[in-house]
LUMKOLRO-23334 format. One record per residue: x, y, z of N, C-alpha, C in turn. Coordinates in steps of 0.001 Angstrom, whole numbers, plus 500000, padded with zeros to 6 digits. Atoms other than C-alpha are relative to their C-alpha. Last residue first. Layout:
REM residues N
XYZXYZXYZ/...
END
This chain:
REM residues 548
499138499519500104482712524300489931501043499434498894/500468498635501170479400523102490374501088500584499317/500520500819501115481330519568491914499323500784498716/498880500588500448483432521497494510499506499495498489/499405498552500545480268524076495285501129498853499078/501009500062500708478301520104496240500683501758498991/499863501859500829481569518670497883498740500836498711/499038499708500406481441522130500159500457499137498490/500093498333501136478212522063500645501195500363499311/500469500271500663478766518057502172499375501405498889/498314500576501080482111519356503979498548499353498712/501030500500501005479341521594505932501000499355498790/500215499793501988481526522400508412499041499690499444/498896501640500756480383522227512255500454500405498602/498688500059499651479725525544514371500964499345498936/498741500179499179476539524619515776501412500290499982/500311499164499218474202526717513519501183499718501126/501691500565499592475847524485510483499706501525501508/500036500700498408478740526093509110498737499775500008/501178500663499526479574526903505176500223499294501670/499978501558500269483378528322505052498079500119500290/500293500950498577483754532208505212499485498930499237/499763499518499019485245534892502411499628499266501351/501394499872499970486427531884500328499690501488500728/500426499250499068489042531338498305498972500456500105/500665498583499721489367528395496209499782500884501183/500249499053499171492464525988495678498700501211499654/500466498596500326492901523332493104499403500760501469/499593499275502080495496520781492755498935500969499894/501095499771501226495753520324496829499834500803498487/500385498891499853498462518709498236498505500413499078/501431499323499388498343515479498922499768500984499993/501023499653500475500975514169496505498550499956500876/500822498878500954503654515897497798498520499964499166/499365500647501175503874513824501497499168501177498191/500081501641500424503301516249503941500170499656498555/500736500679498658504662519456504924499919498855500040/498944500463499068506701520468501646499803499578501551/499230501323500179504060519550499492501119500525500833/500192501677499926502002521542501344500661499083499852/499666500503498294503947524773501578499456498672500027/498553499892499382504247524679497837500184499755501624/499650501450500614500524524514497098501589499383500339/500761500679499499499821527650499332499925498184499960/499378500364499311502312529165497361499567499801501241/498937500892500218500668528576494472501049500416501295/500482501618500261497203529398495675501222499494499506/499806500853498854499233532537496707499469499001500144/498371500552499352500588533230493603499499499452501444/499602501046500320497000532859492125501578499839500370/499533499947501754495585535495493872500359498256499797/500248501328500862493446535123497518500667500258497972/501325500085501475494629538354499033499974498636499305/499237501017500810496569538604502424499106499849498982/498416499516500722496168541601504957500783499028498959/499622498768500597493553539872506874501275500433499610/499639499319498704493859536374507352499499501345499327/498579499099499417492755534204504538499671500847501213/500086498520499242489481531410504090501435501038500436/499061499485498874490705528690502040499355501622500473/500348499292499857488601525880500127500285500739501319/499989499801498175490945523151499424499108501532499761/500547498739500306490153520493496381500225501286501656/499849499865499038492162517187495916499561501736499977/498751499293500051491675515300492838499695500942501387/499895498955498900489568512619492418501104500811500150/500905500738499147489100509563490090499202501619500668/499641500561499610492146510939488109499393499170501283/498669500140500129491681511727484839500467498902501497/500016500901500904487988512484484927501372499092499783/499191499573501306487995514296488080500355498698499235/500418500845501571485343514224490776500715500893498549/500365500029501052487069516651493534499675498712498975/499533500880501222487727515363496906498969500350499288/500592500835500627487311518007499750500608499166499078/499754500974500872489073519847502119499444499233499622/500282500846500111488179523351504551500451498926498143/499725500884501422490012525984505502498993498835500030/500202500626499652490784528749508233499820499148498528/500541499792498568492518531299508871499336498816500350/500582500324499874495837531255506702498864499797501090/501162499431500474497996533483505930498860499582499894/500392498910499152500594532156508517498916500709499465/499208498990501391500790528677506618499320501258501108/498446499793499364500270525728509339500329501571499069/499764498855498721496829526032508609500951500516500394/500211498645500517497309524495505249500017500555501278/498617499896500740499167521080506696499598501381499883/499053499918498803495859520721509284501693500825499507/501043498673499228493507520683506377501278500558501324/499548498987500819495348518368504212500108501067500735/498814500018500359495146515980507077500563501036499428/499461499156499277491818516688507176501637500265500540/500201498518500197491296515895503545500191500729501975/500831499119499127493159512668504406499333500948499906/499460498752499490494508511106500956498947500523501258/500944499691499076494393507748499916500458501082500670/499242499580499069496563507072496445498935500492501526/499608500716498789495467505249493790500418500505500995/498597500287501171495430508415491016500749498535501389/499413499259501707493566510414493759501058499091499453/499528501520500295490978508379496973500506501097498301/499836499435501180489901511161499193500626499188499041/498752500276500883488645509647502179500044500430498901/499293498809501042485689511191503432501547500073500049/499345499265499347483388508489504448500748501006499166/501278499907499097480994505863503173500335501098500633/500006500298499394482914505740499612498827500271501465/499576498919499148480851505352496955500913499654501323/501010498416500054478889503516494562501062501068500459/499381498753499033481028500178493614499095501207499571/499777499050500624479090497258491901500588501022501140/499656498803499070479667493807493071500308501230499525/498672499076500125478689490454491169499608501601500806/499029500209498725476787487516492827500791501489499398/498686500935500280474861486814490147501161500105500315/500691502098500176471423488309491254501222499092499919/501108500382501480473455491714491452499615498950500782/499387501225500646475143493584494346498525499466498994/501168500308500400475142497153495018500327498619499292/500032501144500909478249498339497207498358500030499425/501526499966500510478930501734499641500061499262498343/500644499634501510482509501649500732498356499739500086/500319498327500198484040501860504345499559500126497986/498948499232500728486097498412504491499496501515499972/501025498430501437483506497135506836501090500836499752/499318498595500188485437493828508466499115501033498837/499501499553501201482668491206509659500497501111499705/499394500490501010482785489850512719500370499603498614/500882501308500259479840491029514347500796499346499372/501491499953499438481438494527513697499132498554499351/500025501223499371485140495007513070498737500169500339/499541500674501270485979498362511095499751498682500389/500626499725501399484335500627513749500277499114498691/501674500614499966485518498039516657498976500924498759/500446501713500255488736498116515542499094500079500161/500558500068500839488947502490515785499235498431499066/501427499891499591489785502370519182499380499355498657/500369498998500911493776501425517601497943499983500795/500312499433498696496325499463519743499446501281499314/499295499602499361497591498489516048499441501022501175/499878498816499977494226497573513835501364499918501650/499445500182498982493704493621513066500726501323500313/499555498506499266491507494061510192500684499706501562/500457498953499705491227490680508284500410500963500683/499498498231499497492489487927506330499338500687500530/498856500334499518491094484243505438501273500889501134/499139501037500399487964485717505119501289499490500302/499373501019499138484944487838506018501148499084499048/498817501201500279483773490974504196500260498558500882/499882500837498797480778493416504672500897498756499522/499371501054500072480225496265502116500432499127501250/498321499856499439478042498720503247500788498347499591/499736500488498641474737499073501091501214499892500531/498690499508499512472875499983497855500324499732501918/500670498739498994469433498287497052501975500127500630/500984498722500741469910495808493758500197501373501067/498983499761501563470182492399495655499543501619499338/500477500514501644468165492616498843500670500620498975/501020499894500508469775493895502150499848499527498444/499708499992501760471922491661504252498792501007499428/500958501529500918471534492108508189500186500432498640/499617501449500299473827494354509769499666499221499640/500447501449499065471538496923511132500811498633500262/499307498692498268472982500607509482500058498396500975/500382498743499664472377497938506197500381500219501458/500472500039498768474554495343504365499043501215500549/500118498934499822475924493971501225498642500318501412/501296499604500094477566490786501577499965501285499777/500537498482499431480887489177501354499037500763499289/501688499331499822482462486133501948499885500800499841/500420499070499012486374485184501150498516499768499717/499005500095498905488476481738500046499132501279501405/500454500436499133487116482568496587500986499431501318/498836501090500178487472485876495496499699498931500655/499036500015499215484278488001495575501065498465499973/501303501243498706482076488090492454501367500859501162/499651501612499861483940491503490089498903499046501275/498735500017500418484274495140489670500104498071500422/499607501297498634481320495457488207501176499808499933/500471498650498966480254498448485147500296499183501795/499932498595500159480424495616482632499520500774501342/501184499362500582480655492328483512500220501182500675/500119498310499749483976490748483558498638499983499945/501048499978499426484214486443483639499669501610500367/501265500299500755486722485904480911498504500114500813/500463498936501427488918488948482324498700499151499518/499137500427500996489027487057485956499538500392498763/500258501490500901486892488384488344501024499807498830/499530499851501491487746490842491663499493498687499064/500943500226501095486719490989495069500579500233498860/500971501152499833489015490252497796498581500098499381/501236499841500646492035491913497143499267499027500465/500227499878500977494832492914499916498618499630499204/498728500360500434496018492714502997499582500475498216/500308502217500585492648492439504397501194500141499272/500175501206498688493407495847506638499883499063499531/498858500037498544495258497419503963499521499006500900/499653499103498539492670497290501837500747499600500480/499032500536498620491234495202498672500241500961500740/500087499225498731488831496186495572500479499149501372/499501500880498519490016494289492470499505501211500473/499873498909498849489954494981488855499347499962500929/499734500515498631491433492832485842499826501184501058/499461499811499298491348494469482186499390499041501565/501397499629499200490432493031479239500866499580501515/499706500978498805493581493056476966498338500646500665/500241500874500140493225494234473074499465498884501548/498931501087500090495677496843473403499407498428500012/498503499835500471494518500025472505500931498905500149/500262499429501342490312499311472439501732499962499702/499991501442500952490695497273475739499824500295498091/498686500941499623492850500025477596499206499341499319/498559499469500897490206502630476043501072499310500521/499663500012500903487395500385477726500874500421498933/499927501372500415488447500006480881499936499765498468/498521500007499899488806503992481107500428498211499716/499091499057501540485501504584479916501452499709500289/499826500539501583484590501909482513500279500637499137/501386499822500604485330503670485593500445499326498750/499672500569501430487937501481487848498602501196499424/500821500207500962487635502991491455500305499874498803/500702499687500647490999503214492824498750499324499188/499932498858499208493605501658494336499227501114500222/500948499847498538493140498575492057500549501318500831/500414498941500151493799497571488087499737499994501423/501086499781498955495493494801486778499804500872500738/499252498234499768496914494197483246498668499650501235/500940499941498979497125490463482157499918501223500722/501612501145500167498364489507478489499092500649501205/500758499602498405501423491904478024498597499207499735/499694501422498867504085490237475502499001500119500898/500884501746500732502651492224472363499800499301501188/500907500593498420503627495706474429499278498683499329/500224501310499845505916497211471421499335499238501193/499411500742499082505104500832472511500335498795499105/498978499312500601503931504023470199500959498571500623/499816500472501522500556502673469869501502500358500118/499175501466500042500558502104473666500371499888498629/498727499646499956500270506186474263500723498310499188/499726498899501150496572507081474123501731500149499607/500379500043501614496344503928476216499725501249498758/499547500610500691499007505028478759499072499491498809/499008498851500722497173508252480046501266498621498910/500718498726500842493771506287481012501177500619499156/500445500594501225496031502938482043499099500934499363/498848500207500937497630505380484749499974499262498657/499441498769500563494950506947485797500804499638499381/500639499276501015493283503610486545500444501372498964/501117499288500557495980502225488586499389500668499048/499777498743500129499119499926487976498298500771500405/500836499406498559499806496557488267500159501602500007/500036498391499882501249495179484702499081499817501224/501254499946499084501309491142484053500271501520500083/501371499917500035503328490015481076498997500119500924/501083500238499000506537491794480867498868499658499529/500739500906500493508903491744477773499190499444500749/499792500918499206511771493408479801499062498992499596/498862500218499937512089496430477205500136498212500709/499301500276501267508510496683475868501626499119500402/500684500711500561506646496652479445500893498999498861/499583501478499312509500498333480836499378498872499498/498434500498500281508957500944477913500539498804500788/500216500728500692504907501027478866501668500009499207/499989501525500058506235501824482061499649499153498978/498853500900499818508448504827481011499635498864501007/499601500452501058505327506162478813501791499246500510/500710500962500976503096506340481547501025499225499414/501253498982500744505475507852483939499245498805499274/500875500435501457507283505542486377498974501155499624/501036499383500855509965506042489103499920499677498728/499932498919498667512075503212491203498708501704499978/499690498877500498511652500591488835499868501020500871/500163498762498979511499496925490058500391501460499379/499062498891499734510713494175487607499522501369500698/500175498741499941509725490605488572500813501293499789/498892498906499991510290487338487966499076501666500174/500046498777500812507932484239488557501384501321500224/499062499611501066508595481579490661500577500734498917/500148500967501194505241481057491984501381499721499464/501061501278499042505133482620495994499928499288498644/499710501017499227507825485132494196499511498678500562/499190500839500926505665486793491610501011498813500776/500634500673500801502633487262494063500883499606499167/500585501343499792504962488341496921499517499190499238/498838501071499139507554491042495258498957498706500437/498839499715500817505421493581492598500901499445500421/499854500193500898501590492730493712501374499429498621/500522501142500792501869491705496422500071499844498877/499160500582499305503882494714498202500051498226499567/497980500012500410502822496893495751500444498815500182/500832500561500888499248496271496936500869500350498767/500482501295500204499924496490500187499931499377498697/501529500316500526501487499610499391500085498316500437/501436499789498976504701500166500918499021499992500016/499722501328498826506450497740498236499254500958501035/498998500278498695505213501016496304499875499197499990/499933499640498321502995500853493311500944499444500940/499729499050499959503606501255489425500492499872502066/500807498958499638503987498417487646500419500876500821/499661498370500317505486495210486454499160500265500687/501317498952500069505197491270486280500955501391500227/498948498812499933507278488618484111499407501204500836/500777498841499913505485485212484160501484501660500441/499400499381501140507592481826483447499386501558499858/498274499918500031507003480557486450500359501029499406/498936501194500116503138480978486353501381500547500074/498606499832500821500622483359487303500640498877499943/499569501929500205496698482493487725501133500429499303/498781499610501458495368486322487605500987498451499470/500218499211500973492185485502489340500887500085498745/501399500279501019492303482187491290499496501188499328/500397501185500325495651482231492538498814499605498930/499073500468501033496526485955492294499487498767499355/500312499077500891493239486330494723501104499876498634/501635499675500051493923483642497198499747500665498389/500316501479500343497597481932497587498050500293499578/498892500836500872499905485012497812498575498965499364/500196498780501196497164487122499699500845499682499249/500962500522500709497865483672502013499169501252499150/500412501106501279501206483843501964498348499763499476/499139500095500780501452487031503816499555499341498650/500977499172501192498418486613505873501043500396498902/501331500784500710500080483499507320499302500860498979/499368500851501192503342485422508349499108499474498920/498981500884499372501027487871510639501025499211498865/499769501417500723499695491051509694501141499016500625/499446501188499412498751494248511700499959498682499222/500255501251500618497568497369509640500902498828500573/498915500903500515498611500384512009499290498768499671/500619500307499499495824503597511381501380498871499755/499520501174500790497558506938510730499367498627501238/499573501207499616495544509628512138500314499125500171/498760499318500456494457512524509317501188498403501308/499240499153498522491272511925511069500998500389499617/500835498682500270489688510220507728500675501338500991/501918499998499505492309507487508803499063501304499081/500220498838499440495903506972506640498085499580500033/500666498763500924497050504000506257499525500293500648/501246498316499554499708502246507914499318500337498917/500200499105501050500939498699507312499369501290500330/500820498933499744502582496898510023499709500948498776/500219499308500751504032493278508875499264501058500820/499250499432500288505163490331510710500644501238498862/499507499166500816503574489626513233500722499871499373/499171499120500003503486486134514480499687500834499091/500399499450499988500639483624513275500833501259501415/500608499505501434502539481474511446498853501487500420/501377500338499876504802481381514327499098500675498562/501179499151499433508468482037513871498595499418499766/501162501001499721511487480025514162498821500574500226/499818499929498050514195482832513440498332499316498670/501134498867499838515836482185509962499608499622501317/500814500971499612519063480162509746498918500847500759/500577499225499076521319482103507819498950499163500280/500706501104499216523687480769504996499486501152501185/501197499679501577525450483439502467499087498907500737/500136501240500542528049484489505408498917499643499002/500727501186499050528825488196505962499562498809499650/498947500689499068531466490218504598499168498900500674/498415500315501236529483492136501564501043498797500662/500512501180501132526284492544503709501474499252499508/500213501018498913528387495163506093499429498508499351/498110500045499370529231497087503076499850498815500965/498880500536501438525664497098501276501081499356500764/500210501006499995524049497810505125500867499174499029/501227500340500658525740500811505357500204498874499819/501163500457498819528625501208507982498663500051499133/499200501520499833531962501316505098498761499496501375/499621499461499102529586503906502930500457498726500833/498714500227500270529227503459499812500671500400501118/499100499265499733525055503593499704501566498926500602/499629499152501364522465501819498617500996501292500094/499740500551500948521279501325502382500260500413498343/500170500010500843521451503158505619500083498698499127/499068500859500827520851502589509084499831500486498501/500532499607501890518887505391510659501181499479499664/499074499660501605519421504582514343499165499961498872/498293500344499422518069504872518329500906500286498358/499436500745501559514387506186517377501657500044500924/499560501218500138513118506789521173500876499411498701/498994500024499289513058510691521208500929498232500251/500288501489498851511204510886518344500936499441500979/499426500788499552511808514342516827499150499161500459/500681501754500104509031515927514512501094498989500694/501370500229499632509944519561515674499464498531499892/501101500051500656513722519236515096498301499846501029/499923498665500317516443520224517454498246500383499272/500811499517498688516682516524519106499729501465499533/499078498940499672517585515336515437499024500939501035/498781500424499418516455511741514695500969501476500872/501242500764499509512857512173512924501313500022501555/500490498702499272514972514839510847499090499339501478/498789499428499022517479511716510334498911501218500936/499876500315499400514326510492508371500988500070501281/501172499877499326513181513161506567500207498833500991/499744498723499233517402513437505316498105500172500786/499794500126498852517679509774504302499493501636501168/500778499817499412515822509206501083500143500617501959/500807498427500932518758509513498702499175500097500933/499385498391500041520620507084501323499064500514499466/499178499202501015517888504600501254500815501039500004/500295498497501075516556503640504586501392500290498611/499528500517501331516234501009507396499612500476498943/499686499739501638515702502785510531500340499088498697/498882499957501179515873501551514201499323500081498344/498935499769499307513735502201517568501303499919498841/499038500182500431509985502268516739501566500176499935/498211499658498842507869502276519383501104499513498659/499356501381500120504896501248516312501442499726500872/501372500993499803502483504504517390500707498494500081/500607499760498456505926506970517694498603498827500393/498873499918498990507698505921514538499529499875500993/499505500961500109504600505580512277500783499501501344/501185500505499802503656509563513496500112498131499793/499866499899498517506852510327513250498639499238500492/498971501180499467507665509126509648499622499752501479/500668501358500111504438511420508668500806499240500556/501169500106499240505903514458510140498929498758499953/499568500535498695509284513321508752498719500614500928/499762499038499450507791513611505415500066499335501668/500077499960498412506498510581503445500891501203500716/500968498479499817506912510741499571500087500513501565/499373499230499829508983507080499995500022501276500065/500052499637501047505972505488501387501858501063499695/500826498612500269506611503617504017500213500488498820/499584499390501367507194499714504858499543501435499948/500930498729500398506955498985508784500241500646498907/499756499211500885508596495250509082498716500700499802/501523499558500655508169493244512327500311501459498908/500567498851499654511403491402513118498811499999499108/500819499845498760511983487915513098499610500943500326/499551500391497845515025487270511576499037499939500804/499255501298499411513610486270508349500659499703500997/500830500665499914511501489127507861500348498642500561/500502500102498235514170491382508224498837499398500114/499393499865499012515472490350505039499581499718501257/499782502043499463512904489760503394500644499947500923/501632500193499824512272493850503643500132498373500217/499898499996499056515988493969502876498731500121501195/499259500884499142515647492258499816500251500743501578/500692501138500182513120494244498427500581499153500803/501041499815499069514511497770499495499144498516500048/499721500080498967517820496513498040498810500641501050/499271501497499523516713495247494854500167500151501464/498800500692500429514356498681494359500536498817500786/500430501943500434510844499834494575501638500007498910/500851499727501236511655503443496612499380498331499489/498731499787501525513114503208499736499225499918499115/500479498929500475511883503572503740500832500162498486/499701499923500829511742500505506158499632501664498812/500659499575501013510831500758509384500740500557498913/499315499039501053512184498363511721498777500683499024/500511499105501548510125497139514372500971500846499570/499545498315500149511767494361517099499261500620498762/501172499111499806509630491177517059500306501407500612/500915500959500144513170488530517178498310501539500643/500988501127499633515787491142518151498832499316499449/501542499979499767518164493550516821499417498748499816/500396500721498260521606493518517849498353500157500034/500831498920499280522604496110514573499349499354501229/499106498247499827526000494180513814499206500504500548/499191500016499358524645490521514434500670501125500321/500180500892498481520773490375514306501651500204500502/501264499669498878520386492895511343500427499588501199/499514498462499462523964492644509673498791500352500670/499163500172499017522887488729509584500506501550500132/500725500813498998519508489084507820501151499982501319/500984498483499823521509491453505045499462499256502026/499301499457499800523581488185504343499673501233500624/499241500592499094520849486220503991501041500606500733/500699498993499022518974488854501872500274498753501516/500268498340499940521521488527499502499131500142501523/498093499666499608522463484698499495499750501540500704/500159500141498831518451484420498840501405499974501067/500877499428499265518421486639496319500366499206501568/499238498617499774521528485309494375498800500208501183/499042500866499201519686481248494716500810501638500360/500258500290498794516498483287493516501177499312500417/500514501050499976518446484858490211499599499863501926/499362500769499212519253488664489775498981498344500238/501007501169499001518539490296487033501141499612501221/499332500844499269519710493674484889499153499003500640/500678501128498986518204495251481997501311499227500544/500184501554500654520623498256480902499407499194500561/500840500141501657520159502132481171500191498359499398/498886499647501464523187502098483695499178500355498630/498592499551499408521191499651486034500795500609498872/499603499223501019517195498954485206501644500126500722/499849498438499922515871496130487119500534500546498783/499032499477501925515117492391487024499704501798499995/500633498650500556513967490222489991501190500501499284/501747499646499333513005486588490316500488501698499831/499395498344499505515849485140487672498550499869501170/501038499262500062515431481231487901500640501333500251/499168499043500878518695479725488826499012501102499090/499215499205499292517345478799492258500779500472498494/500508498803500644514047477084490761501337501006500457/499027499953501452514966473649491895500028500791498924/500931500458501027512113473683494270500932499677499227/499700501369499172514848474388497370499583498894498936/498605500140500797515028477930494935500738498139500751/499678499618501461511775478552495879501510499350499231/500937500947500725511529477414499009499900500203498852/499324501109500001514641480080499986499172498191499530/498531499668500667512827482950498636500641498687500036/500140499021501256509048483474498969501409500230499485/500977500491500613508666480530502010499959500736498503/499691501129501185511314481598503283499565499224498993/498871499857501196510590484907503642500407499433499639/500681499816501570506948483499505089501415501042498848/499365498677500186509032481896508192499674500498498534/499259500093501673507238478527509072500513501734500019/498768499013499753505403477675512536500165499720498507/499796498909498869501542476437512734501539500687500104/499255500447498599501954474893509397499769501275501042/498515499881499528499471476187506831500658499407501482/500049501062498785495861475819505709501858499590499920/498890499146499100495655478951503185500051498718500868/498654499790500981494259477322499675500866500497501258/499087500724500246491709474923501774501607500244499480/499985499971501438490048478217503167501165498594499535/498568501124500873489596478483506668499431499749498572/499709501498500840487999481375507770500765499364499219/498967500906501236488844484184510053499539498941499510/500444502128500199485458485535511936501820500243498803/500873500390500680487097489769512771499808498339499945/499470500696501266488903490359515765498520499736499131/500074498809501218487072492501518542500777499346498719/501571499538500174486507489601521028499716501234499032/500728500636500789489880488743520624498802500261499892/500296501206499504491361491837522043499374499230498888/501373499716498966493376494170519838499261498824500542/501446500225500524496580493163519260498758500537500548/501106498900500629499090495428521108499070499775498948/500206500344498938500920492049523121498738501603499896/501035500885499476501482490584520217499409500606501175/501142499808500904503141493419518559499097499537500107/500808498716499727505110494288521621498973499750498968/501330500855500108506538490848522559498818501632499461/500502498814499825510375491735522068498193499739499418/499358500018498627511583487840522289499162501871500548/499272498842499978509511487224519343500700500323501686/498830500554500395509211483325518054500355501334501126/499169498853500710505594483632519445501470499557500321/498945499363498819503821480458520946500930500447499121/498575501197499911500886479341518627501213500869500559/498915499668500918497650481368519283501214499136500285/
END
């Protein structure tokens, strides 16, 4: 490895060994300088191009489209870069964790600290200071970077009184706020030049969490390189954006697939982007209309409830709509190509590869497939053995490429790392012509409306409730939204399974963990399915879930 910029060596120094890394290959589109700083590379190279009056992002303010140009941006998160290193004294491979919705100042201050040198932990804004902690405590995290509105689950992370304290967190900096020690304020005085920290292409500088089957958040390790190069792969040779491109949608900057979709992939071209903080159907097919967007990122659920809606839209400008977090079913592909003409775009990626690495470009779709694999990556279908099995015969997906699973001082690398190929955890069937059908996952992730939900996770949140004895969590097959989240609840004595207390069963959840894991339908049981030993039967449970 090329000699780290970071003075605080913790991210390098909690890789997992090499002998557990997945094969990286070289790909002509990623072959990069051993040092470079990938915020400059998505802000200040940009605007070096002669692209600095270019808008790159475009919001809502007041009910009116607003922009800001890349020469503003990079002033912005220059200025930001220096209240990091000079007011808050944070170091070259320090972890901030970021926490704001998809706005200017969660975008820019995400570059931000990219450009000094720290290692940025994006989270969902949903997140509950039992989730924050968990982040907090696995990534030694020691300072905050947070939206006022969002601040109070994170202070709770901060207050020796609380149950989810972290005794190490030092501050909860704010931002978007009027306050004379939030970032805004401090920004406002500081110089518009900044001379980014000299970092290694293969420096951290990204931790992504998702959530395990265990309920056990897992940390997604990225360096600068994997940055640009989920910039330079899949966009490149699927969605092929240009300058002049406008994109949209729904998912977090804490999503990987946010994070590419809705700031890296338009940036790494010149492109613009707009940020919206919340989206229903019908107030993204208005951004659509209003800002004259042509790329959309959104999941399946969400192009199911917007095409019964686009007749009401102007949406002429939209050419490229793309689809991932979620299984794609084709009834839903086809009512987006019946209401608007577009043939949709849809990708299977992960956290651990940063992002997509199968998908096909609209003129190359076939039905019921979500695509070849991108090129730049490999990937087979496999059995219990590791050897390929014959086209046709269902199997574990097996990846290799530019990107892979580099798990935060995590056991679990060597389940997702084997022989040096990363196993995302799906069950594939591949054709004669290379394309890739999705079956299943291999595990019991709950996958609702893009979103990855623990069922034991869930499981753990319900116990907490005093009427509760015991429980088990499944993922419902629902037309709407892939999956929906099912809890079968055994009570205490002295408590009756009604429907107030499936609703206030639902209520304690979302106020535990983040809201959308709770579960949308509750049955009571008088006892759970056990094996002789003891165990659940989460596969009787899946099979009542599905009669039901």
């Amino acid at each position: 490895m090329e000699k780290s910029a970071h003075v605080d060596t913790f991210a390098r120094d909690h890789l997992p060994p090499p002998d557990e890394w997945p094969e990286i290959l070289d790909s002509p589109d990623t072959r990069y300088p051993a040092r470079f700083n990938c915020a400059v590379e998505l802000v200040d190279a940009v605007a070096a191009r002669g692209m600095g009056e270019r808008i790159a992002l475009r919001w809502r303010q007041d009910g009116k489209p607003a922009s800001m140009t890349y020469d503003a941006l990079r002033r912005l998160t220059n200025r930001i870069a220096h209240v990091l290193t000079d007011d808050l004294k944070l170091q070259p491979g320090n972890r901030v964790l970021l926490r704001g919705p998809n706005n200017v100042m969660m975008a820019a201050t995400w570059l931000a600290a990219i450009k000094a040198g720290l290692v940025t932990v994006p989270t969902m804004p949903l997140l509950r200071a039992k989730e924050l902690k968990q982040a907090i405590s696995k990534a030694e995290i020691h300072t905050v970077l947070c939206d006022a509105r969002l601040k109070d689950e994170a202070l709770a992370c901060k207050d020796p009184g609380n149950e989810h304290y972290c005794p190490d967190l030092e501050k909860v900096v704010l931002f978007n706020d009027a306050a004379p020690d939030a970032i805004d304020a401090l920004a406002a005085g500081k110089p518009d030049d900044y001379a980014a920290c000299d970092t290694a292409g293969d420096d951290v500088c990204l931790i992504a969490f998702t959530s395990g089957t265990t309920g056990a958040p897992k940390g997604c390790m990225h360096f600068h390189r994997d940055v640009l190069a989920m910039c330079d792969l899949f966009p490149r040779h699927v969605i092929k954006p240009r300058p002049d491109d406008i994109f949209c949608g729904t998912p977090p900057l804490a999503f990987t697939f946010g994070l590419g979709g809705l700031l890296c992939f338009p940036l790494r071209v010149g492109a613009s982007t707009v940020l919206s903080e919340k989206l229903t159907p019908d107030l993204l097919l208005a951004e659509i209309q209003d800002f004259r967007a042509n790329i959309v990122f959104t999941a399946p659920t969400f192009y199911r409830q917007m095409a019964a809606l686009a007749g009401k839209y102007d949406i002429g400008s939209l050419k490229k709509s793309v689809s991932a977090g979620e299984a794609l079913p084709d009834a839903t592909r086809q009512l987006w190509k019946q209401a608007t003409g577009i043939e949709m775009i849809d990708g299977i990626g992960g956290t651990e590869m940063i992002h997509v690495f199968v998908s096909s470009p609209p003129d190359q779709v076939r039905q019921g497939a979500i695509g070849k694999v991108v090129p730049g990556y490999v990937a087979q279908v496999v059995g219990d053995d590791m050897q390929p099995v014959p086209n046709g015969t269902p199997g574990r997906l097996a990846v290799k490429g530019p990107t892979g699973c580099r798990y935060l001082a995590d056991e679990r690398q060597r389940k997702f790392v084997q022989q040096g190929w990363n196993l995302p955890g799906d069950t594939f069937v591949q054709d004669d012509d290379g394309y890739f059908f999705y079956q299943a996952r291999n595990d019991d992730m709950i996958v609702s409306a893009g979103y990855n939900i623990s069922g034991p996770e869930v499981e753990d949140a319900l116990m907490r409730h005093e009427a509760v004895a015991e429980c088990g969590v499944i993922g419902k097959p629902d037309p709407e939204r892939g999956q929906v989240v099912k809890a079968f609840v055994v009570l205490k004595p002295g408590f009756e399974g009604t429907p107030e207390m499936a609703v206030r069963l639902q209520d304690f959840v979302k106020a535990t963990v983040a809201p959308y894991k709770y579960p949308r339908e509750i049955e009571f049981m008088a006892a759970l399915p056990r094996t002789e030993t003891g165990k659940l039967q989460r596969y009787a449970l899946r099979q009542r879930g599905v009669a039901r």
